[in-house]
Backbone as a chain_set.jsonl record, in Angstrom:
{"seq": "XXXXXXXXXXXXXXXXXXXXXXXXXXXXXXXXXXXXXXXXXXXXXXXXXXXXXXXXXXXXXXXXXXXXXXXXXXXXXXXXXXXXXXXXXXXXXXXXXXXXXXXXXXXXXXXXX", "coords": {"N": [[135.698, 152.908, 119.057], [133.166, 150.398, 118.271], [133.146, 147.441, 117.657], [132.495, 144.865, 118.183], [130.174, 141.867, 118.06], [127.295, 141.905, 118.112], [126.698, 144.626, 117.565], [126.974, 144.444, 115.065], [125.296, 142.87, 114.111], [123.272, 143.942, 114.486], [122.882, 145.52, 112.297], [122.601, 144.415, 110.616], [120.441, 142.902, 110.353], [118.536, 145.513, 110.49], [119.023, 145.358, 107.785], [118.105, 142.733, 106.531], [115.158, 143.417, 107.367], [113.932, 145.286, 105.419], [114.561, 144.055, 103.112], [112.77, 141.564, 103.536], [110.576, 143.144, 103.297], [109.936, 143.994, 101.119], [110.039, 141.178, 99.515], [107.25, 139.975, 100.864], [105.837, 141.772, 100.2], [104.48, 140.904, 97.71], [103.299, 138.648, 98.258], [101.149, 139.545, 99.466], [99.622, 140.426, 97.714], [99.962, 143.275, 97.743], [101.472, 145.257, 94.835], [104.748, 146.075, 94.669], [106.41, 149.261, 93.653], [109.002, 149.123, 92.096], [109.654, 146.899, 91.056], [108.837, 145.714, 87.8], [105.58, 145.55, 86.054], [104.963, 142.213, 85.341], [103.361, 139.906, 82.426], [100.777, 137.828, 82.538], [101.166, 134.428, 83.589], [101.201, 131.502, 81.6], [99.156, 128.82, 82.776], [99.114, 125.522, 81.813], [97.327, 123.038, 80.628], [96.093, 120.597, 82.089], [93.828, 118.672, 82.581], [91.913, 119.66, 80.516], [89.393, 118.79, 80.189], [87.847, 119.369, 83.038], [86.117, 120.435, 83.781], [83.613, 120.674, 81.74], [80.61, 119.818, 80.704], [80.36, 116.751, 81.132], [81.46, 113.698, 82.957], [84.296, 112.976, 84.363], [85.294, 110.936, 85.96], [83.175, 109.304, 86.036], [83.749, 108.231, 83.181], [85.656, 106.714, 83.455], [84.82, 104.694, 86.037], [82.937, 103.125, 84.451], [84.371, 102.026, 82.996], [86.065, 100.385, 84.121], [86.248, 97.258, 85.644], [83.46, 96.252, 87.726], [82.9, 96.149, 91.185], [82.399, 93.442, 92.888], [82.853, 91.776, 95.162], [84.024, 92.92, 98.752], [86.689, 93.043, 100.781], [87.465, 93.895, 104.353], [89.041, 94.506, 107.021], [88.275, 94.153, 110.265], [88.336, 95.519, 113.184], [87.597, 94.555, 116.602], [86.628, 96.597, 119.491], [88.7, 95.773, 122.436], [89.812, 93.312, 121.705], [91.778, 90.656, 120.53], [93.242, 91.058, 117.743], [92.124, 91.747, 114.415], [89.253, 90.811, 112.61], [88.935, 89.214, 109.604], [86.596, 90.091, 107.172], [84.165, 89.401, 104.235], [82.238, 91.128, 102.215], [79.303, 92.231, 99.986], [79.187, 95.097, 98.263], [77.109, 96.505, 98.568], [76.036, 95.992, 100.692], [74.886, 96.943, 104.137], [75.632, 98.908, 107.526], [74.411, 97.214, 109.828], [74.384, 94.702, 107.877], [77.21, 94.324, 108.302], [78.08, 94.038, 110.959], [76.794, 91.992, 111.766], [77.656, 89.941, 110.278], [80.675, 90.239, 111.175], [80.285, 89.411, 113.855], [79.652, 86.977, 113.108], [81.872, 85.69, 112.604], [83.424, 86.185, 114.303], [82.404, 83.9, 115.826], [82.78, 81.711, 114.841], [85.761, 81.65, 114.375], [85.897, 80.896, 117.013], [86.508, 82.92, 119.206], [86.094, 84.517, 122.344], [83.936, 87.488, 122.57], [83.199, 90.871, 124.026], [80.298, 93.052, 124.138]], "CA": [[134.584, 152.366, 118.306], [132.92, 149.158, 119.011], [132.997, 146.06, 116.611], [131.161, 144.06, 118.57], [129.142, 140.922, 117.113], [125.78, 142.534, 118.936], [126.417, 146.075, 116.575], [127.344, 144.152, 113.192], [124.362, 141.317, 113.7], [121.802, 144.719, 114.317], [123.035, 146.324, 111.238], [122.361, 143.041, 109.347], [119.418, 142.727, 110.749], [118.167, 146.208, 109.599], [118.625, 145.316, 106.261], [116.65, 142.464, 105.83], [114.029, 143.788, 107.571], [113.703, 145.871, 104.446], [114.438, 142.861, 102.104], [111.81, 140.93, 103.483], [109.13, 143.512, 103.425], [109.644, 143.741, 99.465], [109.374, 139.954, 99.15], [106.633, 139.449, 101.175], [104.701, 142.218, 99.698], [103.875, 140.274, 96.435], [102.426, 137.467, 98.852], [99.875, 140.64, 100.776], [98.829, 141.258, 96.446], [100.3, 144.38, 96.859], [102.836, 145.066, 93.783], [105.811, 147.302, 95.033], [106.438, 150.087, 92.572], [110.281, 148.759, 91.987], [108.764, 145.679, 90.137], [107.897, 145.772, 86.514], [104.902, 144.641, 85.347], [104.584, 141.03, 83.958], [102.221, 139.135, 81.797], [100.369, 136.659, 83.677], [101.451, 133.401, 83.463], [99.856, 130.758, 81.255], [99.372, 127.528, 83.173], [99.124, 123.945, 81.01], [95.707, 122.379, 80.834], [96.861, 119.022, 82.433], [92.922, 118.017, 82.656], [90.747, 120.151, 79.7], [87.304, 118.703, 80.584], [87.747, 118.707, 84.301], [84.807, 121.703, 83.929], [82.727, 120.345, 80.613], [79.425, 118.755, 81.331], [80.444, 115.156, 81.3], [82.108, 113.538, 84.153], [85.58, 112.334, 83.957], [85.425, 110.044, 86.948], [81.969, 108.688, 85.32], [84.299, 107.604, 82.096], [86.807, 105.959, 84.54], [83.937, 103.494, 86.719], [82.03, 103.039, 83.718], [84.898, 101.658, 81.465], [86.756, 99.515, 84.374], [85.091, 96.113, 86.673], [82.711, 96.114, 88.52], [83.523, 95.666, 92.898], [81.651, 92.331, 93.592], [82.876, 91.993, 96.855], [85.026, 94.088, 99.416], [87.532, 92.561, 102.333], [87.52, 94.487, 104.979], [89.7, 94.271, 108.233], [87.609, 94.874, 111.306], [88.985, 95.341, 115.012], [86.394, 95.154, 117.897], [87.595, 96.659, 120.749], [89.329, 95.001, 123.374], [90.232, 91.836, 121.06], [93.291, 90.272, 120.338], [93.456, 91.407, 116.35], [91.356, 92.373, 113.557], [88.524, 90.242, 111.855], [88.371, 89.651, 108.028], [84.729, 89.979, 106.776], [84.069, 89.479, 102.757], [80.905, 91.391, 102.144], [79.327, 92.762, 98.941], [79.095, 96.717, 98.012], [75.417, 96.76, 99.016], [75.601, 95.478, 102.36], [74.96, 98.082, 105.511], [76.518, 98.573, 108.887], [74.066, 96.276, 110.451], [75.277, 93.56, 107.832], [79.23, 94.026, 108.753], [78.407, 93.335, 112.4], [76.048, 90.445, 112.167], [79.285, 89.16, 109.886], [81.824, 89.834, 112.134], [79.912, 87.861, 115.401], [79.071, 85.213, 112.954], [83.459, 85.494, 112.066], [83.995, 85.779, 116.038], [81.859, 83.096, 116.871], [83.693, 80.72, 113.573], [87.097, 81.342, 115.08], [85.845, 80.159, 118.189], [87.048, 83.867, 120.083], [84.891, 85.538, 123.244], [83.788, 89.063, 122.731], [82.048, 91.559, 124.974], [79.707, 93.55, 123.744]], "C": [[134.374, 150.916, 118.683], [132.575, 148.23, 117.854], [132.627, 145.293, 117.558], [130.15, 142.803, 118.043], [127.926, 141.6, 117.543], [125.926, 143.507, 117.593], [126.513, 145.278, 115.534], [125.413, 143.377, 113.508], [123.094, 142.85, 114.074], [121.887, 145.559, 113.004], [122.347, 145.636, 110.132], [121.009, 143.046, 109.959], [117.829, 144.077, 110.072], [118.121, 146.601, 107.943], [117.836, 144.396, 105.665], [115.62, 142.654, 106.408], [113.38, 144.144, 105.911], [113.958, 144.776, 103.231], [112.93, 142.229, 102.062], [110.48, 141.401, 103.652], [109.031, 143.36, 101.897], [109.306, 142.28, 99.355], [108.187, 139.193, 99.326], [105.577, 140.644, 100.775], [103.793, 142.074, 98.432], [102.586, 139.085, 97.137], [101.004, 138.198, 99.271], [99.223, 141.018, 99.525], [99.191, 142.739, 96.516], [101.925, 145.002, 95.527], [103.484, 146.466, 94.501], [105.964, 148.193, 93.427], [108.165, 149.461, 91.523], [110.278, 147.713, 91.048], [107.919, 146.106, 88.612], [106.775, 145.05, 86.172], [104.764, 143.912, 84.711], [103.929, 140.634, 83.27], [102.462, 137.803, 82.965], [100.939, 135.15, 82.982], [100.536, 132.611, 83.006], [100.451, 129.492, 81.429], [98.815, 126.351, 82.247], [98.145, 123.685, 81.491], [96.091, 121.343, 81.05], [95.016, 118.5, 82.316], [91.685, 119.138, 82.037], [88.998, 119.861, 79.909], [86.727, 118.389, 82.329], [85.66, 119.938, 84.116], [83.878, 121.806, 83.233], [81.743, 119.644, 81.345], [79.382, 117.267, 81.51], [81.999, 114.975, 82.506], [83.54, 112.768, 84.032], [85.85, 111.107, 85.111], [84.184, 108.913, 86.272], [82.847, 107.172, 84.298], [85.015, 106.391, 82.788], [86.17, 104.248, 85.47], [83.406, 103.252, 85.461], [82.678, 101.457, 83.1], [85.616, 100.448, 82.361], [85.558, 97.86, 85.287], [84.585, 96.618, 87.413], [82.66, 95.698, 89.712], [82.142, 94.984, 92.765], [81.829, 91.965, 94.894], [84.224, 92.786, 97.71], [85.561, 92.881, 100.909], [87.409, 93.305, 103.092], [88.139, 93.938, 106.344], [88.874, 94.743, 109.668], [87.863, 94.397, 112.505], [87.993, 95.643, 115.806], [87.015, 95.293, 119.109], [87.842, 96.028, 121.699], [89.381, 93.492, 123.028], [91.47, 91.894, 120.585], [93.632, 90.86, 119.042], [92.281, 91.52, 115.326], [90.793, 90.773, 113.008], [88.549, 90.336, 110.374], [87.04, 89.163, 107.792], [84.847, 90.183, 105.153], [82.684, 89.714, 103.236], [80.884, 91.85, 100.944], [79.338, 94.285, 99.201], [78.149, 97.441, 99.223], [75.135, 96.844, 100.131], [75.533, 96.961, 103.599], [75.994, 97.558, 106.195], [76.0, 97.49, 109.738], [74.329, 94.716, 109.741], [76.709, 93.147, 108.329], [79.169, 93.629, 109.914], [77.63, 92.245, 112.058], [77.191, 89.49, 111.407], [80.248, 88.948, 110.5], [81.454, 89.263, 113.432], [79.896, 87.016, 114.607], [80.655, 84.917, 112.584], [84.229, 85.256, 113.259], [83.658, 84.231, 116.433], [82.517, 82.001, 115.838], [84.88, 80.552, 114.548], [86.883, 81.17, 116.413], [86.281, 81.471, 119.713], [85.553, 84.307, 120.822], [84.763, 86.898, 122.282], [82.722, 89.119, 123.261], [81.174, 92.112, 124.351], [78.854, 94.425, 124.71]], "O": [[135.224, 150.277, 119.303], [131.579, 148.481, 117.175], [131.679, 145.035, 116.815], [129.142, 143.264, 117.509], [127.553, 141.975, 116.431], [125.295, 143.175, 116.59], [125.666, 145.731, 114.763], [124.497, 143.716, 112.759], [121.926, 142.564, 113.815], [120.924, 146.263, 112.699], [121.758, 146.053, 109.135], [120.629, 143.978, 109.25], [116.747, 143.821, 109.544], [117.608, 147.466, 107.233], [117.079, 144.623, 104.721], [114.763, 141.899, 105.949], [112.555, 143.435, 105.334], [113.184, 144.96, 102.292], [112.129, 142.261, 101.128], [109.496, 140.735, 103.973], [108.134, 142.668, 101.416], [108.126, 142.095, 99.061], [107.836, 138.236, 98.637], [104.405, 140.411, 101.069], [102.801, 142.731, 98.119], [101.465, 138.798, 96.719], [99.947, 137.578, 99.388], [98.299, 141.821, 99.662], [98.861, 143.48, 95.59], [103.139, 144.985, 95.728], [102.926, 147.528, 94.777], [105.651, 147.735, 92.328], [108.18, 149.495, 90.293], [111.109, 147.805, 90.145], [106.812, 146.612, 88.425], [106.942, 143.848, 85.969], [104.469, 144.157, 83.541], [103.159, 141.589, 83.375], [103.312, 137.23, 83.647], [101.039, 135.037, 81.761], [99.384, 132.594, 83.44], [101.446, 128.989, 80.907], [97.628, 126.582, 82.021], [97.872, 123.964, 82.659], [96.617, 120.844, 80.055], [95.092, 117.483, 81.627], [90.731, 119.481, 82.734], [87.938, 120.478, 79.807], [85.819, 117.688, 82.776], [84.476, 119.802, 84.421], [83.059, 122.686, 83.499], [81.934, 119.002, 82.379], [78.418, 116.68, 82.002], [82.991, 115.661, 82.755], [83.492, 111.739, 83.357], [86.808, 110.368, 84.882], [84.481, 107.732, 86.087], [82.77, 105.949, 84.422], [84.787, 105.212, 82.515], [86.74, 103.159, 85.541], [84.15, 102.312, 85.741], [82.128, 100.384, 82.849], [85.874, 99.444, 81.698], [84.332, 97.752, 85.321], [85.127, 97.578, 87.962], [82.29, 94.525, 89.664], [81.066, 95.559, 92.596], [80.883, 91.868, 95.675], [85.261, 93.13, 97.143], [84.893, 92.203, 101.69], [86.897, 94.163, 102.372], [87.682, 92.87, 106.75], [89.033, 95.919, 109.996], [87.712, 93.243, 112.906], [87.48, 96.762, 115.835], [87.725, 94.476, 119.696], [86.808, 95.435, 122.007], [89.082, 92.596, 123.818], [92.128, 92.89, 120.285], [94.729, 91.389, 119.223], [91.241, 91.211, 115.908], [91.521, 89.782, 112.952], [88.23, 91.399, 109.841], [86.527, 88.098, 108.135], [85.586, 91.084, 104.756], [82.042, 89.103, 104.091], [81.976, 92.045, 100.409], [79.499, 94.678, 100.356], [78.255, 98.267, 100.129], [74.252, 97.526, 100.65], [76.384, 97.85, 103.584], [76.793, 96.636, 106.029], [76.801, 96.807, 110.374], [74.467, 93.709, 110.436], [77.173, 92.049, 108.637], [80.051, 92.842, 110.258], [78.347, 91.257, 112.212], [77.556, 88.426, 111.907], [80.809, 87.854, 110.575], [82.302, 88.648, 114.079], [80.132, 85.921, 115.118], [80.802, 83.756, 112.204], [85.218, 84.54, 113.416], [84.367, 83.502, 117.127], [82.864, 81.096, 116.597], [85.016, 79.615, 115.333], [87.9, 81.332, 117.087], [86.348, 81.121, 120.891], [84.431, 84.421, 120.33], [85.541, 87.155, 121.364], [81.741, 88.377, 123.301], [81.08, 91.338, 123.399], [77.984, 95.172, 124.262]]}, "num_chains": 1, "name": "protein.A"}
């Protein structure tokens, strides 16, 4: 007879095959027969009015300050390091660049363009 690691490790092998079809047949929704039927699980309302008609993010901006102006870090490519630009909310993309040449041309740095 042959003991063998090869024969033991295919024996083991044919068993969890069969393990891991039961476990993974809860994941495929189908219930194995072997399995009693539970009651569903009742999950904790961590956020009750996420789904009511009023906005919970609304309450949140409403109730804290108001952003008057924003920093922003801006790298133009092929420059030594990043620009800081203070702009308000409001401002576009064509304000942030005419800010950052008029922040290039302050610190006295080239850029290409």
């Amino acid at each position: 007879m042959s003991t063998s690691k090869t024969h033991r490790r295919g024996h083991e092998e044919k068993n969890l095959k069969g393990k891991l079809a039961q476990r993974s047949s809860s994941f495929h929704s189908s219930i194995p027969m072997t399995m009693a039927p539970q009651a569903e699980l009742r999950r904790p309302k961590t956020l009750p009015d996420l789904l009511s008609g009023r906005s919970v993010f609304g309450l949140l901006v409403e109730g804290g300050p108001q952003l008057t102006k924003l920093l922003l870090n801006l790298t133009v490519q092929r420059s030594l390091g990043p620009v800081q630009v203070v702009m308000s909310p409001d401002s576009t993309v064509g304000d942030l660049i005419m800010a950052a040449l008029r922040q290039y041309a302050k610190e006295g740095r080239l850029f290409q363009l």
